[in-house]
VMD Tcl script that draws the C-alpha trace (Angstrom):
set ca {
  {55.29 6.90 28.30}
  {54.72 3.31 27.10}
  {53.01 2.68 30.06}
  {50.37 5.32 29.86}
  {49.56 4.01 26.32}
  {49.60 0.66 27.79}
  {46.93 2.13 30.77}
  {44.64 3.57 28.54}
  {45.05 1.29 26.14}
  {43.35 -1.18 28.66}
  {40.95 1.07 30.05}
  {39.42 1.46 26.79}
  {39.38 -2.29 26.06}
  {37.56 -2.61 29.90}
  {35.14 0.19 28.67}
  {34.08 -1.70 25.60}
  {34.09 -4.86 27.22}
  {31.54 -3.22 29.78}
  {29.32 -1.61 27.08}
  {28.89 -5.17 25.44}
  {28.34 -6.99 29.00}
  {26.22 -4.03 29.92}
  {22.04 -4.86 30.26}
  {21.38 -2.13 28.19}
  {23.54 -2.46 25.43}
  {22.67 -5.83 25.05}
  {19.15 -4.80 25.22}
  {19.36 -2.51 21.86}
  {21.57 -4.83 20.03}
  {18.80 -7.47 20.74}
  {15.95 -4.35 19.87}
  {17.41 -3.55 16.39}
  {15.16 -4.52 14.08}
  {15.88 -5.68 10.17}
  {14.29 -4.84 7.36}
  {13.77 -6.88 4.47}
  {12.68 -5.19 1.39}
  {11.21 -7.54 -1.49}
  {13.44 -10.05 0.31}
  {16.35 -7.68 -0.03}
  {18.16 -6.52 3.50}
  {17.50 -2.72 3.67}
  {19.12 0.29 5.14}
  {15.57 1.91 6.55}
  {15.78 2.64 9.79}
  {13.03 1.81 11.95}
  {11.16 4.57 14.25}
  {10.01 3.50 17.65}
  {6.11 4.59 17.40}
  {3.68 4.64 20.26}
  {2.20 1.63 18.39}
  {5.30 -0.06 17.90}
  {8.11 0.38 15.02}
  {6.92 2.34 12.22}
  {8.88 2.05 9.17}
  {8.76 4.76 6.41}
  {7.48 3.47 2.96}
  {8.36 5.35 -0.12}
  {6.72 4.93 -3.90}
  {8.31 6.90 -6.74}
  {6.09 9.00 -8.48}
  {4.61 8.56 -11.85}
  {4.83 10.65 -14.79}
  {1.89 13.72 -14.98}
  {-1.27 12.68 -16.41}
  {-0.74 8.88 -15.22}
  {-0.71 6.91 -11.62}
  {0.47 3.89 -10.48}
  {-1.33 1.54 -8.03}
  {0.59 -0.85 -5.37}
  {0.30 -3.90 -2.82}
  {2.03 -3.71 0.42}
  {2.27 -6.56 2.89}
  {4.04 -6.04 6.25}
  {4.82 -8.78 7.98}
  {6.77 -9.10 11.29}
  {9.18 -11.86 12.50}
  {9.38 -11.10 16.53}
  {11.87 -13.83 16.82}
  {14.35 -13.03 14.16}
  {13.56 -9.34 15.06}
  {12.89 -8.91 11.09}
  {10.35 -6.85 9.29}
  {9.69 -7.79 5.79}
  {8.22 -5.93 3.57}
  {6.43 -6.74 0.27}
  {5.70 -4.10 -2.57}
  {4.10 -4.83 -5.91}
  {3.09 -2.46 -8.24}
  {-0.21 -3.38 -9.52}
  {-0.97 -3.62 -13.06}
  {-4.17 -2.01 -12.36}
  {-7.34 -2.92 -11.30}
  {-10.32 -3.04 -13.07}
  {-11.93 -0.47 -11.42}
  {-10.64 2.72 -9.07}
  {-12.17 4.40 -6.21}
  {-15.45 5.76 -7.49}
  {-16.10 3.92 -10.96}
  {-19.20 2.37 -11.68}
  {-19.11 -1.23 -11.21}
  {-21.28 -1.93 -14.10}
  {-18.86 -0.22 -16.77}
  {-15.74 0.44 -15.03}
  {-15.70 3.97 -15.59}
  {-15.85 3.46 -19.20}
  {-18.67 4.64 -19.92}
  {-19.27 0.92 -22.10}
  {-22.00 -0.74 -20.44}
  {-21.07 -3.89 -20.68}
  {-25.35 -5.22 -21.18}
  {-24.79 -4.19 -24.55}
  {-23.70 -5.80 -27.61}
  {-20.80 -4.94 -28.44}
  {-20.35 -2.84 -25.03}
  {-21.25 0.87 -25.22}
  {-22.84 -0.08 -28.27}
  {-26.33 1.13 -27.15}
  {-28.29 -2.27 -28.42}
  {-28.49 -5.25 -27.10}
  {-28.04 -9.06 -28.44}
  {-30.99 -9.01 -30.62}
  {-30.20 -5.08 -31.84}
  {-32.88 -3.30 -29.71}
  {-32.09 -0.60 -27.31}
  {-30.08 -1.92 -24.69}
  {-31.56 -1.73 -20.87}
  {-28.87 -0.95 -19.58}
  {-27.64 2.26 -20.33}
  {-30.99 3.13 -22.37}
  {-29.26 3.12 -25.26}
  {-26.86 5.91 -24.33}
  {-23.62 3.45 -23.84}
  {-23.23 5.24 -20.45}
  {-23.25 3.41 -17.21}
  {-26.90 3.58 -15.58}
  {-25.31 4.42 -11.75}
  {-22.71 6.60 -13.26}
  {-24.06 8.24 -16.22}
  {-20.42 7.56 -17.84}
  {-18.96 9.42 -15.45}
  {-16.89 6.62 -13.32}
  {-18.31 8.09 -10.50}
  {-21.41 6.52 -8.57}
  {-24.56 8.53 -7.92}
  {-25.76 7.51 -4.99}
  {-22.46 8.35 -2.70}
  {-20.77 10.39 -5.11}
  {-17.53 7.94 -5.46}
  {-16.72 8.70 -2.01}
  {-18.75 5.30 -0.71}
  {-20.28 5.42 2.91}
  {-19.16 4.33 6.24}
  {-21.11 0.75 5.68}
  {-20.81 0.82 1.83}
  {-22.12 2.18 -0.64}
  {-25.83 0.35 -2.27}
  {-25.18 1.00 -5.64}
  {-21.11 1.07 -6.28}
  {-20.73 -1.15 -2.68}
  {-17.54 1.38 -2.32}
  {-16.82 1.48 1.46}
  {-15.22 4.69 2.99}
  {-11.45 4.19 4.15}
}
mol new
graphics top color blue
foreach p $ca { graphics top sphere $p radius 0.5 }
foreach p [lrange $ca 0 end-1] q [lrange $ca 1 end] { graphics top cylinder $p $q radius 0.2 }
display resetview
């Protein structure tokens, strides 16, 4: 009896042995990538893509009525086999897809004084919104004219917003 335990015992030490020695196990313990998540060692698991490893991003979502936007670099170490991943939430940009560039989607041209005002410096109707404090490209809407917010392929002439 003691020997049989003994037996296979060993055989299963000389099958693990075999499976670390082995081309191909050593091949996916090299192939196992890490990921590094705002310098923090993650438990995402990384999907072999056609492209290469894809690895899944999530963003929580923000309240109703609100939105959130972020930065995300991706950056990969081939030598350390280590994907790092950077996330920052924004604290908002000063315009969105589709606002007018002149007011921001404001609707406060920003040629008059103060901005939206409808005047200008010296208290006459302000050129740039004729006097309406609405963006001339936008018509206080936030959203361009000319493409409609949506930009074109090579940008847009009057909002320069460039289709993605």
């Amino acid at each position: 009896m003691k020997k049989s335990k003994y037996l296979s015992g060993l055989g299963f030490a000389a099958l693990l042995v075999l499976m670390v020695l082995s081309p191909t196990a050593r091949a996916r313990a090299q192939a196992a990538w890490q990921v590094l998540f705002n310098g923090t060692v993650s438990n995402i698991e990384v999907i072999d893509g056609e492209s290469g490893p894809v690895v899944p991003i999530y963003f929580s979502v923000p309240p109703e009525g609100e939105s959130e936007s972020y930065g995300v670099l991706i950056e990969t170490d081939v030598a350390s086999k280590e994907i790092k991943i950077t996330r920052v939430k924004k604290k908002g940009p000063l315009t969105e897809r589709g606002d007018c560039p002149k007011c921001m989607g404001s609707k406060k041209c920003q040629d008059c004084y103060p901005a939206g005002s409808g005047k200008n410096t010296a208290g006459y109707d302000c050129y740039g919104c004729n006097a309406t404090g609405d963006c001339p490209f936008c018509r206080g809407s936030g959203i361009c004219y000319t493409c409609g917010g949506s930009g074109f392929p090579t940008g847009c002439n009057t909002c320069g917003e460039i289709s993605r």
